[in-house]
N, C-alpha and C positions, 0 to 999 in steps of 0.2 A: 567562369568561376568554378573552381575544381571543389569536391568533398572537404577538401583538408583546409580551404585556403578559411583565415579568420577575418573579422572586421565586419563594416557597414557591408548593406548589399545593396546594390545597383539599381538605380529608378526600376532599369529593365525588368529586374526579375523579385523586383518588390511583388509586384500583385501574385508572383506566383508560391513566394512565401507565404503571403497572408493565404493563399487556397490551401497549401499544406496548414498551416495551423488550423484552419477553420475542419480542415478535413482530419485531423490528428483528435479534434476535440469532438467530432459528430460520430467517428468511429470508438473511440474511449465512452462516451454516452449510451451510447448503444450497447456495446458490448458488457458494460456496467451492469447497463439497467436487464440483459438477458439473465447476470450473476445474480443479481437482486432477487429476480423473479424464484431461482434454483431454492437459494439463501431464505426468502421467506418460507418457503416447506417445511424447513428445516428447525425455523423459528429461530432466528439468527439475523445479522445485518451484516454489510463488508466492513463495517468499522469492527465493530463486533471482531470477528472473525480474524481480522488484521492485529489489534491487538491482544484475541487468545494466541495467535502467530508467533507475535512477537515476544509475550511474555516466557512460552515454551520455547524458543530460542537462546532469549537471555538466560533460562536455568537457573529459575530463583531468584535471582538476581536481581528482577525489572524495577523502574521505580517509576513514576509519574512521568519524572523529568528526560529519561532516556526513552519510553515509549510516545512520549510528546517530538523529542526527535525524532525518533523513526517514522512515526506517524505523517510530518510536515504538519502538528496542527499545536494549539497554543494551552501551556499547561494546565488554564482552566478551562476549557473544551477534552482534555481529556481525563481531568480529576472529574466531571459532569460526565462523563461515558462511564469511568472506574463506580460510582455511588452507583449508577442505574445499574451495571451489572451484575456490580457487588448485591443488589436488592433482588437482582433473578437468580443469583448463587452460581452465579458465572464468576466472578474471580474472588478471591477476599486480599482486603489490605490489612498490613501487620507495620506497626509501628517497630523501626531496627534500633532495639535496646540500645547496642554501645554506639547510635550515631543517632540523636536526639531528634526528634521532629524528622528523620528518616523514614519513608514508606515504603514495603514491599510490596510488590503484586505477585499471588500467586493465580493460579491456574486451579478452581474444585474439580472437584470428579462431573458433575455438570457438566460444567465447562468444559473439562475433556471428551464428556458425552457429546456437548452439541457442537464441539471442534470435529470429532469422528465424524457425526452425520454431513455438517456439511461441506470437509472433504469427498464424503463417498457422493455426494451430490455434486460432480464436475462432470457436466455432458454440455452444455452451453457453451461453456470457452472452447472445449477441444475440437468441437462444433463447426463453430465458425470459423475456427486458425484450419481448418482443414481444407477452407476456399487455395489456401496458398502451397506449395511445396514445401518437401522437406527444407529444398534449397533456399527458397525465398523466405521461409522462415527464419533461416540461419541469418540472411542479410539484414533481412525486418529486425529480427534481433540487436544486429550489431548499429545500424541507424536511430532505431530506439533509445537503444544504451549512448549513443554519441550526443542525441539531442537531450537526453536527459543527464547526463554529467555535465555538458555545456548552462542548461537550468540550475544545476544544483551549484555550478560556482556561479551564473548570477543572483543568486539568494542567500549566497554564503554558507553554503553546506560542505563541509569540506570533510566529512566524517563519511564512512564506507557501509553500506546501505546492507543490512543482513541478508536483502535477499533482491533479487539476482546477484 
């Protein structure tokens, strides 16, 4: 069975799918939990961090419902992130006059302080991606990206991710 070819996969090389998943998920855990470690310093979370990301993306713009997209998580899971933020003076929400019951997220100065710190705190990921080549990075990229747009039309995502 070739890269490109789609559908079921073969008794034969079932067990060696499930070791790629198991092994996609132990190396994702790990590399997580070395960010985590960085992130706490910093006095920050990657959720955290992901949505000061994504609100300074959207430019203004952001609202519950489009950071719960990009996110992959469920609008009240991340209206429950927005309150606890909003209470460390990480983001504030503003109600959008001419579109009723509309919320903005913005980005405080805070927030932009502790988005600064813990950008300048990336020594763990570049870290460990350093095991691999330039080259084998570039593939690893592109396998990544293949298994992850293949996930994201099983879950019905069919919108284009800010980032990568």
């Amino acid at each position: 069975m070739d890269g490109s070819s789609e559908g079921k996969v073969d008794r034969a090389t079932e067990a060696e799918v499930w070791e790629l998943f198991i092994l996609l998920l132990q190396a994702s855990d790990a590399v997580t939990r070395a960010r985590q470690s960085e992130l706490r310093k910093a006095g920050t979370t990657m959720m955290q961090l992901a949505l000061l990301f994504i609100v300074k993306s959207i430019k203004g713009t952001a609202t519950p419902a489009e950071i719960s997209r990009w996110l992959f998580r469920k609008r009240h899971t991340v209206s429950a992130l927005l309150k606890h933020m909003e209470k460390q003076g990480l983001v504030t929400r503003t109600k959008d006059l001419p579109r009723k019951g509309m919320i903005r997220v913005s980005v405080t100065e805070e927030g932009e302080r502790v988005f600064r710190q813990a950008i300048a705190k990336r020594e763990a990921v570049p870290e460990i991606m350093s095991c691999l080549s330039q080259e084998e990075r570039a593939s690893f990229s592109a396998y990544l990206r293949r298994v992850r747009d293949k996930a994201l039309g099983h879950i019905g995502v069919g919108y284009r991710l800010p980032y990568p």
